[in-house]
C-alpha positions, 0 to 999 in steps of 0.5 A, spaced: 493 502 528 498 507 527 503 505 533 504 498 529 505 500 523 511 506 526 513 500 529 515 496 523 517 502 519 523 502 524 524 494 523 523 495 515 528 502 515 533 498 520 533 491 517 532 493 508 539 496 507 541 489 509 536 486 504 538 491 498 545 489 500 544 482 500 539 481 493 541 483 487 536 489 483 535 482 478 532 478 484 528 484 486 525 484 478 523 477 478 519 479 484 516 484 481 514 481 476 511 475 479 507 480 483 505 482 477 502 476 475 500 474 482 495 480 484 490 481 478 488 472 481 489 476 487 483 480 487 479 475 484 479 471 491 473 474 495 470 475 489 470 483 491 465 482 497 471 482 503 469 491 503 461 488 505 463 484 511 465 491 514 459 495 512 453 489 513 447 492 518 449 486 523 453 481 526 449 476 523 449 479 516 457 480 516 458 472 519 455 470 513 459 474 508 466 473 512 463 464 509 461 467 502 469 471 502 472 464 505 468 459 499 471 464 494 478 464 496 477 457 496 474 455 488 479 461 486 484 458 489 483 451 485 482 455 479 489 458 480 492 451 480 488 449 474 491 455 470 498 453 473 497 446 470 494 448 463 497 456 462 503 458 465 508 456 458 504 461 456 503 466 461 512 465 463 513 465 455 509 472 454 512 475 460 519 472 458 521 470 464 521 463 463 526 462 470 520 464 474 517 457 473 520 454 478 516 457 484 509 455 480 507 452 486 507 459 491 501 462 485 496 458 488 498 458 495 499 466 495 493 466 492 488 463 498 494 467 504 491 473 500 483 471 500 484 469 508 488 475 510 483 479 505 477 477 510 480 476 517 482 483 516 475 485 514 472 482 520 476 485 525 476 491 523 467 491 523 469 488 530 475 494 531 480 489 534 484 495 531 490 492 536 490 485 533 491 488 527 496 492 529 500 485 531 499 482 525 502 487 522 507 487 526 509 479 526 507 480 517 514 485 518 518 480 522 518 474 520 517 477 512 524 480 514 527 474 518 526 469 512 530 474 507 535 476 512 536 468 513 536 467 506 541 471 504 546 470 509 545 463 507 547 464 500 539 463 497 539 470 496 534 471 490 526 471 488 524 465 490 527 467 498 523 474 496 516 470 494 518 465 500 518 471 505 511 475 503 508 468 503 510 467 511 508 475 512 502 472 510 501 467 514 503 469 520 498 475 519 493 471 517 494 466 523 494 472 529 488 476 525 484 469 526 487 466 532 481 468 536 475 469 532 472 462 534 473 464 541 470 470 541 464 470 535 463 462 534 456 462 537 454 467 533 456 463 527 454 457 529 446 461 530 447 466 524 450 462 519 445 459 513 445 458 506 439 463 504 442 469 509 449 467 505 445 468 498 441 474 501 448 477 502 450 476 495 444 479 493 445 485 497 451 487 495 451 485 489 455 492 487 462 490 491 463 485 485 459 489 480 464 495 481 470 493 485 471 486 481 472 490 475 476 496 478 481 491 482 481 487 476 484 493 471 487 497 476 492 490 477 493 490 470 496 496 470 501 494 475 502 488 470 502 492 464 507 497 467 512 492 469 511 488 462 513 494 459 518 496 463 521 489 461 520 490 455 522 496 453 528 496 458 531 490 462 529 486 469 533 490 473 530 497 471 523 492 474 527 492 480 530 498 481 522 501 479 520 495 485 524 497 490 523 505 489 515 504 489 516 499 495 520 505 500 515 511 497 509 506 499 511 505 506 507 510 508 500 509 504 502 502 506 502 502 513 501 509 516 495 511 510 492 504 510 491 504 517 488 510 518 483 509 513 482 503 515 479 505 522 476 511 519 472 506 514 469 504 519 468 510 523 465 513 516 461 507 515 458 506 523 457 514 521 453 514 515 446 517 517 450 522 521 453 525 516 459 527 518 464 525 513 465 532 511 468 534 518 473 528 519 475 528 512 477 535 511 481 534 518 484 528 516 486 531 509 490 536 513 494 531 518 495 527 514 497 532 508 502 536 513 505 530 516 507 527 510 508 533 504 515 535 506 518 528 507 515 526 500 518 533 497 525 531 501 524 525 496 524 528 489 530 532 491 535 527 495 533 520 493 537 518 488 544 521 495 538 518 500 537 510 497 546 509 495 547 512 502 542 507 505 541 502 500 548 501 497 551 504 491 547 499 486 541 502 489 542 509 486 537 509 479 532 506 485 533 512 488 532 517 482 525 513 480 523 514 486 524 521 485 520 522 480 514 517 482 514 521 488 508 525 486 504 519 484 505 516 491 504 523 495 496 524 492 495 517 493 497 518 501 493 524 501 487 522 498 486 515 501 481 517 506 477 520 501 478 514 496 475 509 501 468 514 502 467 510 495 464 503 499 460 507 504 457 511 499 456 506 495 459 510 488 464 503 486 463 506 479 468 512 481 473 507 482 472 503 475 472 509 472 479 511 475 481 505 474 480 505 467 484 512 466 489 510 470 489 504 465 490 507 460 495 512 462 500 508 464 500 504 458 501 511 454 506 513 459 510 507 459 509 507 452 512 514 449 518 513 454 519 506 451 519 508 444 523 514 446 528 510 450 528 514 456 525 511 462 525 517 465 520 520 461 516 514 462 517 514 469 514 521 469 509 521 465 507 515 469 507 520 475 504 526 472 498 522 470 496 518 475 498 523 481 492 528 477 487 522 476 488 520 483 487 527 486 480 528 481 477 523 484 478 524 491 477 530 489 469 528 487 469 524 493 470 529 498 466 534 494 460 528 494 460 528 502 459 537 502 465 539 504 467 545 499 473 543 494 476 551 496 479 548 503 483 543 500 487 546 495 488 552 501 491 546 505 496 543 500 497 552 499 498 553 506 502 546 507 507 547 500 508 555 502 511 552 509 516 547 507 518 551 501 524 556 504 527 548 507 526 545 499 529 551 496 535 552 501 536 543 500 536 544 493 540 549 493 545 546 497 545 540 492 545 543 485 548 550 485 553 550 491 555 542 491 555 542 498 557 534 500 552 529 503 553 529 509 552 537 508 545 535 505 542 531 510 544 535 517 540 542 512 535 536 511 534 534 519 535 541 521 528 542 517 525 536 520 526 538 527 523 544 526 517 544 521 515 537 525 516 542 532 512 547 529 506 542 527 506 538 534 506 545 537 500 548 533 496 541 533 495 539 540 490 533 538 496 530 533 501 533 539 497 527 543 496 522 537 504 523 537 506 522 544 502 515 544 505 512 539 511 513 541 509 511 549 506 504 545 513 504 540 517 503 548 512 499 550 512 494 544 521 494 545 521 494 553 516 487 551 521 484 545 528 486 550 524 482 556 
C-alpha cells in the first residue's frame, strides 16, 4: 500500500512541472471551483454507507451492502442530472463562474465514478486486496497524467482538460479495483444477495448515514465555502494558486496517509475485541510523524523558492500558500490514523461535531482575511484553526483507545527538537545571510540525508518497511522498461 503511492508520487513529482507550465493558475482555479461544487453531490453517492461495507461481521453482510452503496450511487446520480437541468443557472451564477456550464454534463458522470470508486474500494480493502488497490492507484495517476499532458500539448490546456483527466483517473481506478470481484466473489453474491438482509444492513448501520452523512456533507461545504470566498474576496487565480498548493502539500495524506490508514482501518476493525488500537496507534503516530515533520517544515520555509524553481515562476504565490497551509496539512497527515478509529469505535458524532468547528472557522478565517484584504491572514488563520481543531480531535480519539496523551506530545517534542538545528541553519541561510537557491537546497539535502539516516538507522522495522518499497518501486520500472 505504500509501494504504489511512492510510486506515483515520482510520476506526479516528474510529470506536474510539465502540467504547471502547460495550464494557467486561471484553469487550475475553474477546477477548483467545479471541484467544489462536485464534492458535496459527491459524498451523497453511497449515502455514507461505503465505511460499513469494511467493518460488516461477514462476507455475506458486506456483499449485500457494496448492493445498498452501488443502488445509491445510481439514484444520487440521476438526481444530480435533474439538478443539472433545472438548477445550474443558479448554482454557476451564484459562484460567478458562468464558463463552467460548458462541462455540465461531467457533474453527473464524476458523481457516479466517484460512488463506484467509493465502494469497490471499500470491498477490496475488507478482503485486504491491498495489491489491487495499489495498481489502482497506479493506473488513476498515469492515465489522470497522460490526459492533461496530451491535452496541453495539443493546445486544449485548460479546465475541462483538468476535469477530463480526473474522470479518466476515476475510471481506469474503478475498472482495475472490480475487474476481478465477479470472479473472485460472484458465488457469494449470488447466495448472499437478498432484499431483507439489504434492509437489515440499513438498519444495522444506521449511524454511517446518520453521522458520516452529515459530516461529509459540511465538511465539503467548507471547501466550497473557502474557495467561493477566495473567489469572492480575491480572484480565480488566487483559487488556483490556493488549489495547486493544497494539492502538493496533500500528496502525502493523499497517498501515503490514506494508504496507511486504509490498512490500518481494517487491521483496527479485524481488532476490536483485542484491544489493541492503542499500541498500533501510538507506533503509527511516531513513524509517521518523523518521516513526515521535517519535509512539512521544510515547506514553510522554501516553498515559495521550491514551487518557482520546480513549477515555474507563475507559480511562486502557490508556493507562499502552501507555506502557510503547511500546518494544517501536516496534522492532518498525522492524525489520519486516529481519525479513522472514528468508524470502528462507532463515535461518528466526533467527526460531526469537527466538521462543524472546521465549518465555521474557515468561513471566519476566510472572512477576516477578506475584509482586511490580506489573503495571507486569511490563509493563516485558516491554517491555524483548522490544524488546532484536527489535532483536538485526533486527540480525543486516541485517548478513546487508552493511550495517554503525555507520549504524543513527547513525540512531536522529540521529533521537533531533532529537525530544529537543520530549520534553523535553513532559515538562516535564506533570511539573514541571502545565500542563493541552489545554496538553499544542497543545506536542505544534506539535512535530509542525514536525519533520514539517522531515522532508518534507529528504526529497523521502517528500515525493512523502506527497503521494500524501494525493492517494489524497481520492480514496477523493470516491469514498465520490459
Amino acid at each position: 500500500m505504500a509501494t504504489a503511492p511512492l510510486f506515483t508520487q515520482i510520476i506526479g513529482i516528474m510529470l506536474m512541472p510539465v502540467v504547471t507550465r502547460l495550464y494557467t493558475p486561471e484553469a487550475f482555479g475553474g477546477f477548483s471551483v467545479f471541484g467544489a461544487i462536485l464534492m458535496p453531490i459527491c459524498i451523497l453517492a453511497t449515502m455514507g454507507y461505503s465505511g460499513s461495507i469494511v467493518v460488516s461481521e461477514n462476507d455475506e453482510i458486506a456483499a449485500n451492502m457494496l448492493i445498498v452503496c452501488l443502488a445509491f450511487t445510481g439514484i444520487i446520480t440521476i438526481l444530480t442530472m435533474l439538478l443539472c437541468w433545472f438548477g445550474s443557472d443558479l448554482i454557476f451564477r451564484w459562484l460567478k463562474v458562468a464558463e463552467l456550464k460548458a462541462y455540465l454534463w461531467m457533474l453527473p458522470v464524476s458523481v457516479f465514478l466517484y460512488g463506484l470508486q467509493t465502494s469497490l474500494l471499500s470491498w477490496n480493502l475488507r478482503k485486504k486486496r491491498f495489491g489491487r488497490i495499489s495498481i489502482s492507484k497506479i493506473s488513476l495517476a498515469l492515465s489522470n497524467k497522460g490526459i492533461l499532458i496530451s491535452a496541453g500539448f495539443s493546445g486544449f490546456a485548460t479546465t475541462g482538460s483538468l476535469l477530463l483527466g480526473g474522470i479518466a483517473g476515476s475510471m481506469t481506478m474503478s475498472g482495475v479495483l472490480g475487474g476481478k470481484i465477479r470472479q473472485e466473489s460472484g458465488q457469494l453474491f449470488k447466495r448472499s444477495i437478498r432484499w431483507r438482509y439489504m434492509v437489515q444492513g440499513v438498519k444495522r448501520h444506521r449511524k454511517f448515514p446518520m453521522y458520516n452523512l452529515g459530516t461529509e456533507f459540511i465538511s465539503r461545504l467548507a471547501s466550497l465555502m473557502t474557495v467561493y470566498l477566495l473567489t469572492l474576496y480575491f480572484s480565480k487565480s488566487s483559487v488556483g494558486y490556493y488549489g495547486l498548493g493544497v494539492a502538493v502539500l496533500s500528496v502525502p495524506a493523499t497517498f501515503i496517509g490514506s494508504s496507511i490508514a486504509n490498512v490500518f482501518y481494517q487491521k483496527a476493525a479485524a481488532a476490536k475485541s483485542r484491544d489493541s488500537q492503542a499500541s498500533d496507534v501510538e507506533s503509527l503516530f511516531r513513524r509517521m510523524t518523523w518521516m513526515s515533520m521535517l519535509l512539512f517544515l521544510l515547506i514553510a520555509v522554501i516553498g515559495d523558492n521550491t514551487f518557482a524553481f520546480v513549477f515555474g515562476v507563475k507559480w511562486t504565490e502557490a508556493g507562499v500558500y502552501s507555506q502557510i497551509l503547511s500546518f494544517s496539512i501536516f496534522v492532518s497527515f498525522v492524525m489520519s490514523p486516529a481519525a479513522t478509529l472514528i468508524n470502528v469505535l462507532e463515535k461518528q458524532e466526533v467527526n460531526l461535531i469537527l466538521s462543524i468547528v472546521l465549518t465555521i472557522s474557515s468561513f471566519i478565517s476566510i472572512m477576516i482575511g477578506g475584509l482586511s484584504h490580506n489573503i495571507y491572514l486569511a490563509l493563516a488563520l485558516f491554517s491555524l484553526f483548522n490544524g488546532l481543531a484536527s489535532f483536538g480531535a485526533g486527540l480525543f480519539m486516541i485517548h478513546c483507545t487508552g493511550l495517554p496523551i503525555s507520549r504524543i506530545f513527547n513525540i512531536l517534542f522529540r521529533c521537533f527538537i531533532t529537525c530544529a538545528p537543520i530549520i534553523i541553519a535553513l532559515a538562516s541561510a535564506k533570511w539573514y545571510f541571502g545565500v542563493s537557491f541552489l545554496s538553499i537546497i544542497i543545506i536542505s539535502v544534506i539535512g535530509c540525508i542525514i536525519f533520514y539516516a539517522k531515522l532508518l538507522k534507529d528504526d529497523k522495522v521502517l528500515r525493512s518497511l523502506v527497503t521494500s518499497v524501494f525493492l517494489n518501486v524497481m520492480s514496477y520500472v523493470k516491469k514498465i522498461v520490459r
